[in-house]
C-alpha positions in Angstrom: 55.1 74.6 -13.5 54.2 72.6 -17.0 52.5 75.3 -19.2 48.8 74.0 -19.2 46.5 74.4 -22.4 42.9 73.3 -22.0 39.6 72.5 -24.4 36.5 72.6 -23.0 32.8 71.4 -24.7 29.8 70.5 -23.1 30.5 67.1 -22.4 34.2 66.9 -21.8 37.1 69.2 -20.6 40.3 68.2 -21.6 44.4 69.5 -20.5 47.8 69.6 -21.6 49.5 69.4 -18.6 50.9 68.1 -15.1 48.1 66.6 -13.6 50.4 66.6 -10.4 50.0 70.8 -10.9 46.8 70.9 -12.0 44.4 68.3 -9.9 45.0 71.0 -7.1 42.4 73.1 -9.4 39.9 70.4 -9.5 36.9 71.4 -7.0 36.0 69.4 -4.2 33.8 66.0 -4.2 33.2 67.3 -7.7 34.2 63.9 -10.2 31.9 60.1 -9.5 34.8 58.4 -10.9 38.5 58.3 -11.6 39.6 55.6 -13.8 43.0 55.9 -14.6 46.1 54.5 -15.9 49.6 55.8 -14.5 52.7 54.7 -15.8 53.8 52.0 -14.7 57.5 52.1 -14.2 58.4 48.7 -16.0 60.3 50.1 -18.6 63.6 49.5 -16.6 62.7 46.1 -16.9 61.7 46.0 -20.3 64.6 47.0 -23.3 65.4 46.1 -26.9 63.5 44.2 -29.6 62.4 40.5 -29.9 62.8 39.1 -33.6 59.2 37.4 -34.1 59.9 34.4 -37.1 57.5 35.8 -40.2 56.5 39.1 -38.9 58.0 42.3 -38.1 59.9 42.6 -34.7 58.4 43.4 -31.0 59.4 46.6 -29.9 60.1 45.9 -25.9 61.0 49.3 -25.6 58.7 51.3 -23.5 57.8 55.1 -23.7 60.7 57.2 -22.2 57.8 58.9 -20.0 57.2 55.2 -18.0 60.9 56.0 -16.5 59.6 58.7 -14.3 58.8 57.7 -11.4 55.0 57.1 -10.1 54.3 57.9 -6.2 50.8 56.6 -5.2 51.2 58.8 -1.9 51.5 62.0 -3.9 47.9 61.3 -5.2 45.9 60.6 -1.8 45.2 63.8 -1.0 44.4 65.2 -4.2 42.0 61.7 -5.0 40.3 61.9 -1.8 39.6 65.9 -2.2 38.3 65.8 -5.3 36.5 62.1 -5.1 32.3 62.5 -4.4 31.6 60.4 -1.1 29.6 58.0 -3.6 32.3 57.7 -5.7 34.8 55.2 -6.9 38.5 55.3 -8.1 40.2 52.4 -10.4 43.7 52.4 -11.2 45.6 50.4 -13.4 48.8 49.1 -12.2 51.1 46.5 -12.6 53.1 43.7 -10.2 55.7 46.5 -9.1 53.4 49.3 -8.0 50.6 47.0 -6.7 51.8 47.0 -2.9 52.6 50.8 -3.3 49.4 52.0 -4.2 47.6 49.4 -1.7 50.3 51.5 1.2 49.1 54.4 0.4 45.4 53.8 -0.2 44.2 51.0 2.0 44.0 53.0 5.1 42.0 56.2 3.1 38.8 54.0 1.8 37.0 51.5 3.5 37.7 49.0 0.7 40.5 48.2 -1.4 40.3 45.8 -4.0 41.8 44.6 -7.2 40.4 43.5 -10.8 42.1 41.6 -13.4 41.6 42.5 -17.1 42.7 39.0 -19.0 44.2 39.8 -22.2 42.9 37.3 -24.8 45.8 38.2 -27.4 48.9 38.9 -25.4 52.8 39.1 -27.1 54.0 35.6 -27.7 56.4 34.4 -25.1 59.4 33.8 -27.7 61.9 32.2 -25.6 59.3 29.9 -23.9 61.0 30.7 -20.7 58.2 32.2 -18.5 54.5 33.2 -18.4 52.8 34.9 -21.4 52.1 38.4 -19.5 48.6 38.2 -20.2 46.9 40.2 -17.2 46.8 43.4 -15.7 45.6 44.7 -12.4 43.9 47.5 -11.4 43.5 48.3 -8.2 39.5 49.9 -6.6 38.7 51.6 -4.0 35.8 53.0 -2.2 33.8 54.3 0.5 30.8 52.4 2.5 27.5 53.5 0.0 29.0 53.7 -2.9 27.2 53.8 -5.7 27.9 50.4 -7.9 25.5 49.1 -10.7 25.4 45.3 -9.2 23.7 43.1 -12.3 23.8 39.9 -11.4 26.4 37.3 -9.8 28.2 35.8 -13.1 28.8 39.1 -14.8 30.7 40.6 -11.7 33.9 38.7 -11.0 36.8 41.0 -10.2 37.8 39.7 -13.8 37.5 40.6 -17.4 38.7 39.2 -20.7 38.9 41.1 -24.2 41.8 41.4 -26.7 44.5 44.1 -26.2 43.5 47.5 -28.9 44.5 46.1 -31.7 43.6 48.7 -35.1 41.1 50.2 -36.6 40.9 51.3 -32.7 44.6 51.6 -32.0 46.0 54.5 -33.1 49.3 54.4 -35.0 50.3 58.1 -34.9 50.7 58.6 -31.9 51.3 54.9 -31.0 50.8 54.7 -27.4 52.2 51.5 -25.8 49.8 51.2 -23.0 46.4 52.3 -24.8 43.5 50.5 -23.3 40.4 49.2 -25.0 37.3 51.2 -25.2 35.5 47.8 -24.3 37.6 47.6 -20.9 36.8 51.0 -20.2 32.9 50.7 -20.8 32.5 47.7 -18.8 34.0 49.5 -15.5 32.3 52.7 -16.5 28.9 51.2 -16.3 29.0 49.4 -13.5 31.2 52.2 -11.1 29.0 55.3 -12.6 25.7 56.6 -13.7 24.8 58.3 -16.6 25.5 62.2 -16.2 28.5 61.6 -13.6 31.5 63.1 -14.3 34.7 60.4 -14.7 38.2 61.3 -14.5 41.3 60.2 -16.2 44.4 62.4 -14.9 46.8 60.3 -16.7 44.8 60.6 -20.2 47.1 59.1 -22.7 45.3 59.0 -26.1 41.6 59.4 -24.5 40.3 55.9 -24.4 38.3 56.5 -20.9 37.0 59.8 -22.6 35.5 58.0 -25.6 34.0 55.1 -23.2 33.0 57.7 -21.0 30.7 60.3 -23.8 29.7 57.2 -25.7 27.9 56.2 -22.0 26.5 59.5 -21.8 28.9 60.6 -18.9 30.8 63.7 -18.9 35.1 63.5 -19.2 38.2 65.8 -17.6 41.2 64.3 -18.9 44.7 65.3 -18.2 48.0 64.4 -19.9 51.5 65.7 -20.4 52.9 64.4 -23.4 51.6 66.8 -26.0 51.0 64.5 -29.4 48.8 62.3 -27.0 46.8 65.2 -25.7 46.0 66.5 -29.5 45.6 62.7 -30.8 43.2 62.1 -27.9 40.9 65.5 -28.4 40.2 64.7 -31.7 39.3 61.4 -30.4 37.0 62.4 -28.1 35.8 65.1 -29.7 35.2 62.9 -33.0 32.8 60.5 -30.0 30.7 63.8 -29.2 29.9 64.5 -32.5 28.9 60.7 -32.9 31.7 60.1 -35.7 
């Protein structure tokens, strides 16, 4: 059992921890939405620097946490427990884990779906031997009556375009490889959730869906392992409640 500490405020309650441990301790049909962003296992694929002409290199290496394996099924029950009837769940993913988490989850919800957030800024393809990886999926599900904040036909395609977190908002201590933008985050926040629901991110990272979750006027749990992220992404959030 990982050693859990945990910060609680009015709006948000955060953990240092397993979620695999600790989502057991999350009350029934008690979170609107869980927006979330696993690991995604590519770092096997992924190794060594690429020398970039007039800049500093790219750092391929991923995280050594993206090595552990991710099982979708080991979520179902814990997702579907804690997940209000109304509610929604989006999960970021990527081309290896797509088909696993559909396995697992397409026979649990009565819809499952997938959006595409377009990076407009993605790593240059050096070697002009493949596709720029410019997208990135995540996959939706839901129950019949969900709630969903429909505006109007052009402003929801399964699809959404905005640079990757570049700074002031990317933090460079901790540098997180896979840290989302707060932009991203709003956009699926507003439409899957109303103001006062409670959004959950068991895979926290630095707090990104915390921050677009307070500055929405939703309350936050966030969970996540890797200690300097947890600290990095309290402060973040915390900073958001205090409207710093």
């Amino acid at each position: 059992m990982y050693k859990v500490e945990k910060i609680k405020s009015k709006k948000y309650t955060v953990v240092n921890g397993d979620c695999m441990d600790y989502l057991s301790q999350i009350p029934d049909h008690s979170v609107d939405l869980i927006l979330t962003d696993p690991p995604y296992n590519i770092a096997q694929y992924s190794t060594g620097n690429i020398d970039l002409p007039g800049r500093s290199a790219l750092n391929n290496d991923l995280a050594e946490w993206d090595l552990n394996p991710i099982d979708p099924s080991a979520l179902v029950a814990d997702f579907k427990r804690i997940i209000k009837p109304d509610g929604n769940i989006f999960v970021f993913t990527s081309y290896n884990l797509i088909g696993k988490w559909h396995e697992a989850f397409d026979s649990e919800f009565d819809t499952f779906q997938f959006f595409v957030w377009h990076k407009t800024n993605p790593a240059p393809k050096i070697f002009k031997n493949g596709f720029l990886n410019s997208c990135e999926m995540i996959a939706c599900m839901w129950n019949k009556g969900h709630k969903w904040n429909f505006s109007n036909q052009n402003e929801m395609h399964n699809f959404f375009e905005s640079p990757i977190c570049m700074r002031p908002e990317r933090l460079s201590d901790p540098k997180h490889p896979a840290q989302k933008p707060v932009k991203l985050l709003e956009h699926i926040i507003k439409i899957a959730s109303n103001e006062k629901d409670v959004i959950l991110d068991p895979f926290m990272g630095v707090g990104s869906t915390g921050v677009a979750a307070l500055k929405n006027n939703r309350k936050f749990i966030g969970i996540e392992i890797e200690k300097d992220y947890f600290y990095a992404a309290e402060k973040r959030i915390s900073d958001c409640e205090r409207g710093k």
